[in-house]
C-alpha positions in Angstrom: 3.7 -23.9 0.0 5.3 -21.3 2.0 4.7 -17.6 1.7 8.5 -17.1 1.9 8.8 -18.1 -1.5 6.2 -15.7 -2.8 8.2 -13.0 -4.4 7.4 -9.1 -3.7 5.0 -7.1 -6.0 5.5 -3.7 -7.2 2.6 -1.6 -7.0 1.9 2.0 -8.0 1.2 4.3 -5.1 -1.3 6.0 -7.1 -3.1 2.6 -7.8 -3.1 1.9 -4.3 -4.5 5.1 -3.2 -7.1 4.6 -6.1 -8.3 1.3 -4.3 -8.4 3.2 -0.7 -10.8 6.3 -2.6 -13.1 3.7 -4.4 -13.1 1.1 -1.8 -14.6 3.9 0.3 -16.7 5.2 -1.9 -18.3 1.9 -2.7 -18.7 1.3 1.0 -20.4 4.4 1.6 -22.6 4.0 -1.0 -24.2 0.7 -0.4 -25.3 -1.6 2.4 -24.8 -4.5 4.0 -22.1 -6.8 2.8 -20.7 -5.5 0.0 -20.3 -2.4 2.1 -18.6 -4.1 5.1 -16.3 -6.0 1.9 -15.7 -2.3 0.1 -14.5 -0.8 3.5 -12.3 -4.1 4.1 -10.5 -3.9 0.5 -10.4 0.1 1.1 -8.7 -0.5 4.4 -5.9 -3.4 3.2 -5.0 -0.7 0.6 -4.6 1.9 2.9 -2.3 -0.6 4.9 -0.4 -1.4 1.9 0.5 2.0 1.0 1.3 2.8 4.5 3.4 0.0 4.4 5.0 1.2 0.9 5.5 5.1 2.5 7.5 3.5 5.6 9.5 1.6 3.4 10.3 3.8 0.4 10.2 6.6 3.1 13.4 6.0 4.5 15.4 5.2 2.1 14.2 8.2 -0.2 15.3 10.7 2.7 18.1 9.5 3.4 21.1 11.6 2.2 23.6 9.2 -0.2 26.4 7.5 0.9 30.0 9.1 0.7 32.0 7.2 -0.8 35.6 6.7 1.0 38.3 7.1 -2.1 41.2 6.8 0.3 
């Protein structure tokens, strides 16, 4: 099975950043391997939304297209 075929999620930002907060807090919090897992899950979120800023970023700032009428 290829990944291509895998179609996009939609995910909250503010579900994302939740992860990033309680994946840190739950990796401050405890030691050893769950810690090291918490701060692994906290950082994949983190990359996510960064992800999801650079993409929505762009397009959200960007002043809309004139239409030509002519």
């Amino acid at each position: 099975m290829s990944l291509r075929l895998v179609p996009p999620a939609e995910v909250s930002r503010a579900l994302l950043l939740l992860c990033v907060a309680a994946g840190a807090l739950v990796s401050i919090a405890t030691k050893g391997n769950v810690s090291g897992f918490a701060g692994g899950f906290a950082v994949g979120a983190g990359v996510a939304l960064l992800f999801s800023r650079m993409k929505t970023g762009r397009e959200a700032g960007a002043p809309p297209a004139e239409e030509d009428s002519a």
